[in-house]
C-alpha positions as CSV (number, residue, x, y, z in Angstrom):
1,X,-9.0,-6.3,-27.9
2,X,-6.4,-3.9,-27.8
3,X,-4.4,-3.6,-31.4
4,X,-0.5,-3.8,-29.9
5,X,2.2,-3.4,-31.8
6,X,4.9,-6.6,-32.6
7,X,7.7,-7.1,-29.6
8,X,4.7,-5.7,-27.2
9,X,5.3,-7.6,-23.3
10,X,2.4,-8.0,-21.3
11,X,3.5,-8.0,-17.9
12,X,1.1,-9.2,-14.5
13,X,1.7,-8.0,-11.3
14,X,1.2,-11.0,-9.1
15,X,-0.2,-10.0,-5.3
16,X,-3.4,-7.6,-5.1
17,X,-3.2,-3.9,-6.5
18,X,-5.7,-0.9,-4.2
19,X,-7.9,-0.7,-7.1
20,X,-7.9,3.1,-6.5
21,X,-4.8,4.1,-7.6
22,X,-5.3,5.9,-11.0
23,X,-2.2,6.6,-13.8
24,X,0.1,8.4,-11.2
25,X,-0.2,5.7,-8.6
26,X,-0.1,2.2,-11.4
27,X,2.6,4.3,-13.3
28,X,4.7,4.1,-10.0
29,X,3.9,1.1,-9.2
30,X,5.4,-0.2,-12.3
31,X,8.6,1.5,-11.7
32,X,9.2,0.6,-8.1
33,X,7.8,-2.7,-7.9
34,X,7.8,-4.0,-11.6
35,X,11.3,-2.3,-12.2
36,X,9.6,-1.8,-15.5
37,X,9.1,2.1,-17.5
38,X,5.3,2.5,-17.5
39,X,6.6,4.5,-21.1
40,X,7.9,1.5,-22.8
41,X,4.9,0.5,-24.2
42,X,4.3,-2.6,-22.1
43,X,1.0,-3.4,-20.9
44,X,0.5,-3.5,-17.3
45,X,-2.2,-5.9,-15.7
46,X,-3.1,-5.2,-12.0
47,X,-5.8,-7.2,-10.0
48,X,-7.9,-6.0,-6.8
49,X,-8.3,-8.0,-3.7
50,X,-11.7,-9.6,-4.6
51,X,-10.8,-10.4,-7.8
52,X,-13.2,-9.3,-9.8
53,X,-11.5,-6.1,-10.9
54,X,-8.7,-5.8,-13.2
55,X,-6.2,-2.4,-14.6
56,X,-4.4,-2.0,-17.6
57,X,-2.0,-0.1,-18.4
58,X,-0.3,1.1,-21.5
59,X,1.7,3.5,-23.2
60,X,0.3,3.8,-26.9
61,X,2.6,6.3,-28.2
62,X,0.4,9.4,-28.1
63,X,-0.5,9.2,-24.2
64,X,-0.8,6.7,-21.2
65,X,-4.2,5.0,-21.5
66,X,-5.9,3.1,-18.0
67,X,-8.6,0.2,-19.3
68,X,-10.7,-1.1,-16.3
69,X,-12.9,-3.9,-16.3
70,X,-14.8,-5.8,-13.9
71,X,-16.5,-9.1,-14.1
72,X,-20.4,-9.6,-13.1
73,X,-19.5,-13.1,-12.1
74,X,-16.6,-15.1,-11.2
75,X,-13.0,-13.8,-10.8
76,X,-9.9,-12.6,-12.9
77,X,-7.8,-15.9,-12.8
78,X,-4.8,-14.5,-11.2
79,X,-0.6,-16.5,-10.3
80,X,-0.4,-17.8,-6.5
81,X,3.1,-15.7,-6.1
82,X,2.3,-12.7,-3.9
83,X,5.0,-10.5,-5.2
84,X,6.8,-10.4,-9.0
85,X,5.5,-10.1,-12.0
86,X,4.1,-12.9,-15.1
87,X,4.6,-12.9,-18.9
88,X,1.3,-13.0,-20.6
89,X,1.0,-13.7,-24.6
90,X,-1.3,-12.0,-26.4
91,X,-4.0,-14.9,-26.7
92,X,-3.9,-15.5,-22.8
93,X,-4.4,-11.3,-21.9
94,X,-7.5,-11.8,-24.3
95,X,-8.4,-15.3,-22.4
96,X,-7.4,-13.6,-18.3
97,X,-10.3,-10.4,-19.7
98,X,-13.1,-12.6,-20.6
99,X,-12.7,-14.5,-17.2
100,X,-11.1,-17.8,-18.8
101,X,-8.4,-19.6,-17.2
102,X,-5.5,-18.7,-19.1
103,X,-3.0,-20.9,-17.2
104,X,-4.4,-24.2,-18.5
105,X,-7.2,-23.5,-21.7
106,X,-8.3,-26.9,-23.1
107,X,-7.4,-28.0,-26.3
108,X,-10.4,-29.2,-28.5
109,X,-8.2,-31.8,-30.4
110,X,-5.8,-34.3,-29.2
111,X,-2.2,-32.9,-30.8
112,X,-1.1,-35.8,-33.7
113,X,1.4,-37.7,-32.9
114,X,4.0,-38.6,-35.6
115,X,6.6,-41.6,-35.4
């Protein structure tokens, strides 16, 4: 996974991304669409039609960096909203990359109850 620094927001742009579009075309997409600066050093998580391929983009502080990744099987689990963006934590960027559903992970214990 990607070491980001503290106060990092990982941002999801709901609705489908043309999977061709490179730095220039995501970087302008985050500032028309997103309203976001494709500088702050936010990450930036676009999705293709099919679902299989996902973009990331970030400003590390040296230079812009593009991360692409695309699944052998299944899909990237992606919000129903066609337009607007989602707040990811950390944990769920690293659970949407491997393909897990990061909207509703199972627990593997019941949470205690006191009282």
């Amino acid at each position: 996974m990607i070491g980001l620094p503290a106060g990092t927001r990982i941002w999801i742009a709901a609705g489908v991304t043309d999977m061709r579009r490179g730095f220039h075309g995501l970087s302008a997409q985050v500032q028309t669409v997103l309203e976001q600066q494709p500088l702050s050093g936010h990450v930036f998580v676009f999705r293709g039609r099919r679902g299989d391929i996902v973009k990331v983009l970030w400003f590390d502080g040296d230079g812009l960096c593009l991360l692409a990744k695309r699944l052998e099987r299944g899909r990237f689990v992606w919000p129903q909203a066609s337009s607007g963006t989602v707040s990811l934590s950390r944990a769920q960027l690293s659970m949407l990359l491997e393909g897990i559903d990061w909207r509703a992970p199972l627990r593997t214990a019941e949470p205690v109850m006191s009282g």
